[in-house]
N, C-alpha and C positions, 0 to 999 in steps of 0.2 A: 417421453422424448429421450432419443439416446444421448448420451454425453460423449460419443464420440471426438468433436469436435474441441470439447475440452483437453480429450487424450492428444491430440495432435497438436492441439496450442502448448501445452507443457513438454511436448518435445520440443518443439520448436524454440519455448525458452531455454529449455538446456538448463536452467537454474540446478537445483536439486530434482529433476524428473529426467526424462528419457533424454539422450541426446540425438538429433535429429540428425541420420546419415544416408547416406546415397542408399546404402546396403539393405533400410529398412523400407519394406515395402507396408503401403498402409494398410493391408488384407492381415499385416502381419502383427499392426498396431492394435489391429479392430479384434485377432483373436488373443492377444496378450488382456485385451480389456476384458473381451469378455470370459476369458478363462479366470481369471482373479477375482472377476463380479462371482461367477460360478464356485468356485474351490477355495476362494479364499477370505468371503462376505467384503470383499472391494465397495465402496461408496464414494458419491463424489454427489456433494450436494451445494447449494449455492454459500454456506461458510466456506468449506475449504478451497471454492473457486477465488475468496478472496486471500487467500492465507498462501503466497507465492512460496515462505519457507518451508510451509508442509505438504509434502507432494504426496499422497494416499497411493499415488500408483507406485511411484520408489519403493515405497514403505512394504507395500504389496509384495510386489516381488522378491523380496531381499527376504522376505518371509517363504513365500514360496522357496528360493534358491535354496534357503538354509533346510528347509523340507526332506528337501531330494537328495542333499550332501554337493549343491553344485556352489561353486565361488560367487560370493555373496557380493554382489556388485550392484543392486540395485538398478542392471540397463537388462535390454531385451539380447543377450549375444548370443553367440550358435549352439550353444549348447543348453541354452534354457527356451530359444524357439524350438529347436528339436524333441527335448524334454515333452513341453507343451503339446506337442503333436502327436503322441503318443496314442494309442484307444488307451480308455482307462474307464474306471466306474465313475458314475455320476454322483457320488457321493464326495463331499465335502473333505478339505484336510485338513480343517481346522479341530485342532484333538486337543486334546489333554495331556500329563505327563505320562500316565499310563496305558493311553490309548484307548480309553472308553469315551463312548459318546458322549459331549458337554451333557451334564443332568445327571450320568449316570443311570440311564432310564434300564431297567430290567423285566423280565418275566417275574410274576411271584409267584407262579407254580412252575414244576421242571419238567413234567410230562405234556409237549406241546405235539397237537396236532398241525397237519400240511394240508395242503390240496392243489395240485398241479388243475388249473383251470379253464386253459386250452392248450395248446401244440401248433408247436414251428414244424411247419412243410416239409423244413432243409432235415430231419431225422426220423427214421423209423419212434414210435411212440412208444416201444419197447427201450430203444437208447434213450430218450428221453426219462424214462421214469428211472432206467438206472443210474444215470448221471445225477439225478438230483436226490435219490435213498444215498447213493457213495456222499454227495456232499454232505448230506444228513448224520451219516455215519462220521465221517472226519471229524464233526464238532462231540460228537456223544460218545466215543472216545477218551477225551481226553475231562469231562465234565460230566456231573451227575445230569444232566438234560436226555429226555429219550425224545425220542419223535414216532408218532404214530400217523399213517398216509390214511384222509377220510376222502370219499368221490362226489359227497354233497354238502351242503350247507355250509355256514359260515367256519374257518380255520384259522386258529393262531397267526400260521403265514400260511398266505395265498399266492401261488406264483402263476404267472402269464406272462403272453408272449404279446405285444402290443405295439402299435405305431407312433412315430410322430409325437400330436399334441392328443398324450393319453387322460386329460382333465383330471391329473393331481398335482398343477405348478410345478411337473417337475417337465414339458418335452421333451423326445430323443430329437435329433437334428440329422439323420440319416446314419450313413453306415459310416463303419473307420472314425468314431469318434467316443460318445460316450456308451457303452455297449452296455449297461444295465445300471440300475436302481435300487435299493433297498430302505424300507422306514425301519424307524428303531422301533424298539417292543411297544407296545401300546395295544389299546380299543380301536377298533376299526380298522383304516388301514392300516397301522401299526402293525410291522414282522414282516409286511409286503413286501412280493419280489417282483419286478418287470424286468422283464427281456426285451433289447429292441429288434423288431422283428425284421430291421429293415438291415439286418446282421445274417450272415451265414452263420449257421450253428454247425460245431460237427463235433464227431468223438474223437479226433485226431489232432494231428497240429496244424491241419490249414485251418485258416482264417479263424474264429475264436471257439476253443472248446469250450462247451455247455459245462464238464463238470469242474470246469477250474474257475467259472465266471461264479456258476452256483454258489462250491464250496465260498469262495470272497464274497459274496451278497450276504450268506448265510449268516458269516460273522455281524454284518451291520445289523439283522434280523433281530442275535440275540443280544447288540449294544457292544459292539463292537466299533472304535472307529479305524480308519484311515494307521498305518504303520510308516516310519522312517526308515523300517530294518528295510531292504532291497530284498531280501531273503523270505521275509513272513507273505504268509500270504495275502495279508490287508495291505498288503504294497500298493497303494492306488491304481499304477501302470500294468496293463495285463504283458505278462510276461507267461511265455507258453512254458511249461516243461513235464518231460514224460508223466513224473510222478509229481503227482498234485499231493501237498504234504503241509501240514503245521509244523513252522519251528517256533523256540522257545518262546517268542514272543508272543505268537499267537495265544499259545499253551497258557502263558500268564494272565494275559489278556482277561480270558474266559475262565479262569480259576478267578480271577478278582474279581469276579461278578458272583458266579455263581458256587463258586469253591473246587476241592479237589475231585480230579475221578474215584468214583467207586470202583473201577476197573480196575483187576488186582495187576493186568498184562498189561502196560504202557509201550507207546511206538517209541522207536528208535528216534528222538529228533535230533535234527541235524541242526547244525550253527553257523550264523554269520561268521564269515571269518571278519577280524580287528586289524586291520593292518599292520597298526602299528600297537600289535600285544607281542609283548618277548615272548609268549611261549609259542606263537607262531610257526608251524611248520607245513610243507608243502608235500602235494602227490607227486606231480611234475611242474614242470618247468621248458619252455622250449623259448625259439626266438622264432617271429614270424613277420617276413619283411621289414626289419629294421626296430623293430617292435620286442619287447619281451613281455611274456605272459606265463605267470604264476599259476598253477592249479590248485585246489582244493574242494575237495568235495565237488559238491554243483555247482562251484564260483571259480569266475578266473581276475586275475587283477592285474592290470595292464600298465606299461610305462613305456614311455618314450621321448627322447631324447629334448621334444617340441614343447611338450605339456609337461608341467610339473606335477599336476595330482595324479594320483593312482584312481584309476579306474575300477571301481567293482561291482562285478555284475553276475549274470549265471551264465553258465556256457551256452545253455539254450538259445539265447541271443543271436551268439555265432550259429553255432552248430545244435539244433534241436532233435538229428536224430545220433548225437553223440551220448555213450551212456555215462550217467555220470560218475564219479571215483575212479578216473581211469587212472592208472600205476606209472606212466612212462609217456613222453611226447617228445617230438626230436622234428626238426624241419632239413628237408635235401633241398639246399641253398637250388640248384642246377635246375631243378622238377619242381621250383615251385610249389612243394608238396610238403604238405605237416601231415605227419602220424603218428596218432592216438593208440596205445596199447591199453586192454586192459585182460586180467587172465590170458586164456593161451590164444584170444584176439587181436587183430588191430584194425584201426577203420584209417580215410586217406582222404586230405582236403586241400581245396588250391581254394586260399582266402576265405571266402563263406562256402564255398560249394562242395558238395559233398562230391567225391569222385565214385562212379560207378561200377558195382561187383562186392563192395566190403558189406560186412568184415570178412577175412582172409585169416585163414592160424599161421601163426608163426614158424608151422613146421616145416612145409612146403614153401613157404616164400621166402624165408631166410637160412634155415637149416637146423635149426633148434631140434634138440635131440629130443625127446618124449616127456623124460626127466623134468625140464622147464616148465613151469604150471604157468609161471608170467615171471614180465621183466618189472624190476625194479625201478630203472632211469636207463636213458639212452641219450648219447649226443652223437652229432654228425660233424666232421672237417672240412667245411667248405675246400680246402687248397687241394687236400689229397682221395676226397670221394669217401675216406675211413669213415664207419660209424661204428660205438663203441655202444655194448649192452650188458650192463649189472645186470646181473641175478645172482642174490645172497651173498657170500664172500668171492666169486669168480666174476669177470667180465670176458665177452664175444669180442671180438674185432670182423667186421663188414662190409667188403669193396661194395660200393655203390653203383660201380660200374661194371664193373664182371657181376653183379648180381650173385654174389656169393661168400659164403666163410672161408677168412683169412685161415692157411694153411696153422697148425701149433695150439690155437684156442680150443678150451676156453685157460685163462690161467687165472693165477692170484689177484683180486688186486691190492693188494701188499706189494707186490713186486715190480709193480709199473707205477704206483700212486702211493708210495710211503705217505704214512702219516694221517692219512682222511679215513683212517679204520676200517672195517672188513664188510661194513654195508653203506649202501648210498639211495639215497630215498628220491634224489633228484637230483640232476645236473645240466650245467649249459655252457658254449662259449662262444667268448667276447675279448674282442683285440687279441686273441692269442692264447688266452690265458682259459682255462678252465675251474668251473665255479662249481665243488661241489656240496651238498647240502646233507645235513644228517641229523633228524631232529632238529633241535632249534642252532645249529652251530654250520655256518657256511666256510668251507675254506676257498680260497683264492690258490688256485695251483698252476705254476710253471710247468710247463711239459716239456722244456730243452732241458731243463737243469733237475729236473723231477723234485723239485722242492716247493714245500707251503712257503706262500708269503707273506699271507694274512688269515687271521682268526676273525671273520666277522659272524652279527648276528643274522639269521635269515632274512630278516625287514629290512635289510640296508638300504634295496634299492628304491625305499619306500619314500625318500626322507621325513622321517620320524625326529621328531624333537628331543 
């Protein structure tokens, strides 16, 4: 019998449980229940219907919120219903401190076999098998596990594509919600992977790629749980992005099961940026309708004037065919328009939408002499159409409107920006003032009087405690 109806009498009281608002729709009550029954072992049994001080769904949530890095409030508000609506893996968040599966459960042998069992429609069955050997590969990598692909009998993991209620207590519930499954190591089904078939698979970024779902299933495979980092790939919430990649956490993850690689060649991992770490430093930096947003690496972190928390995410989000590390971004207040540099490219965007014909080189659209491999930072002056571009110790100047280089450039900048030293890794401006960044050291600069006026740390805009 469902407990629904209990969910809605504890809003209603408003005690310590939900409080009951115009704004909440009850479709909205019924997936907050049941997402917490699902991801977060939620219970409500006839004790704690007598127990008014103890509210399990409160309790629930505020678990949840603290999960995802969202303001721990214990109610359902816009940013933890949106959260929740997410597609994500059907696999549980309730982890551990170091992110294995409660138990601990593992392989005790490291050369495991596979066996892909049947095939989704939506791909050639040639992409299929290589979507799931690359996911294969990403974990064997970084851990002494090999994998060998068998075409019969029984396998370590077995993967298939399946419907609905595929009789293992776990159902898919259609498309756009939970898009695959995974058991931990074990007998039987234990290593299993289901795909729900009633999902578009593709090798791209529309709707959900097959090897970015794989490689994350794969981790739960080999005892793996659920991640906090936004960055790792066991991030519950599928998040597309070109390169399907392990960072550190993952890395750790699967070393503390199964130990180091034997692989004498290790990948390049990349890192969560910490907001609030002093050695903190940035690619670019631009403002984007009222908005400013940080780069690094594959993450951007966002602030505005409305919301106190910084935002952190991957760029992919916004922009999915934007590459990541890009050097320089600067927004033309007039056009509506942010552009993304990176080497002798730039790509062009109004809000989410990618503008069509990029990337474009910097040579022919701006005038960059050959010499320029890429820019450093760039900022744009809303009043007079100017936009200014570092590269090494010189900077450009840019009519906006004539569509061409200021007559005299490029010069020092020493000689128009005393003081902020001979490189700039990132720059933007706000009320007048120009903010540039160099390593972990931001100066605040006047450009009527050409003088610094503050020494700040990068993270300012962070508020950092």
């Amino acid at each position: 019998m469902s407990s629904l109806p209990l969910l809605l009498l504890l809003w209603a009281l408003g005690s310590q449980g939900f409080p009951a608002t115009s704004d909440t729709q009850e479709q909205d009550m019924e997936m907050v229940q049941k997402y917490l029954e699902n991801y977060y072992n939620l219970k409500i049994d006839g004790m704690q219907k007598k127990q008014r001080s103890h509210d399990p769904l409160a309790e629930k949530l505020k678990q949840m919120q603290e999960f995802f890095g969202l303001k721990v409030t214990g109610k359902p508000d816009a940013e933890t219903l949106k959260k929740m609506k997410q597609p994500r893996c059907g696999v549980s968040d309730v982890t551990l401190r170091f992110k294995l599966t409660p138990g601990n459960p593992r392989w005790e042998h490291t050369h495991l076999t596979y066996r892909i069992e049947n095939y989704t429609p939506d791909l050639p069955r040639a992409d299929v098998d290589h979507a799931i050997e690359k996911a294969f590969q990403l974990w064997s990598k970084v851990s002494p596990l090999t994998f060998r692909r068998v075409f019969q009998g029984q396998a370590d993991i077995m993967l298939s594509f399946v419907w609905g209620d595929h009789y293992d207590n776990n159902p898919f519930y259609g498309p756009d919600g939970i898009l695959a499954h995974a058991f931990q190591p074990g007998p039987g089904i234990g290593g299993d992977v289901h795909f729900d078939e009633d999902e578009t698979w593709t090798s791209d970024s529309r709707n959900y790629n097959l090897y970015r779902v794989a490689a994350h299933e794969l981790g739960h495979s080999l005892g793996l749980s659920h991640s906090t980092d936004i960055g790792a790939l066991m991030y519950p919430n599928y998040i597309f992005s070109d390169d399907v990649e392990l960072n550190q956490d993952d890395i750790n993850g699967i070393q503390a099961i199964y130990g180091p690689s034997e692989n004498p060649i290790q990948p390049n991992v990349p890192q969560t940026p910490k907001v609030c770490d002093n050695k903190l430093t940035f690619d670019a930096i631009t403002t984007i309708r009222g908005e400013m947003m940080f780069f690094k690496d594959r993450f951007y972190m966002r602030t505005n004037s409305y919301y106190p928390e910084v935002e952190l995410n991957l760029i992919s989000v916004f922009w999915p065919h934007l590459p990541k590390g890009f050097q320089a971004a600067y927004e033309v207040v007039y056009r509506d328009e942010v552009r993304f540099f990176k080497g002798n490219k730039y790509w062009a965007v109004q809000g989410q939408d990618a503008l069509y014909g990029y990337p474009k080189d910097i040579y022919s659209s701006f005038g960059f002499p050959r010499s320029v491999k890429h820019i450093d930072a760039a900022v744009s002056e809303e009043e007079t159409g100017k936009t200014y571009f570092f590269v090494a110790n010189q900077y450009w100047r840019y009519d906006e409107y004539k569509r061409s280089m200021d007559a005299g450039y490029p010069k020092m900048i020493v000689e128009d920006f005393p003081g902020i030293g001979n490189k700039v890794d990132a720059v933007f401006k706000k009320d007048g003032f120009f903010y540039f960044f160099h390593g972990t050291r931001q100066y605040k600069f006047d450009p009527k009087t050409k003088r610094i006026l503050t020494l700040l740390k990068t993270n300012s805009w962070f508020n950092c405690r």
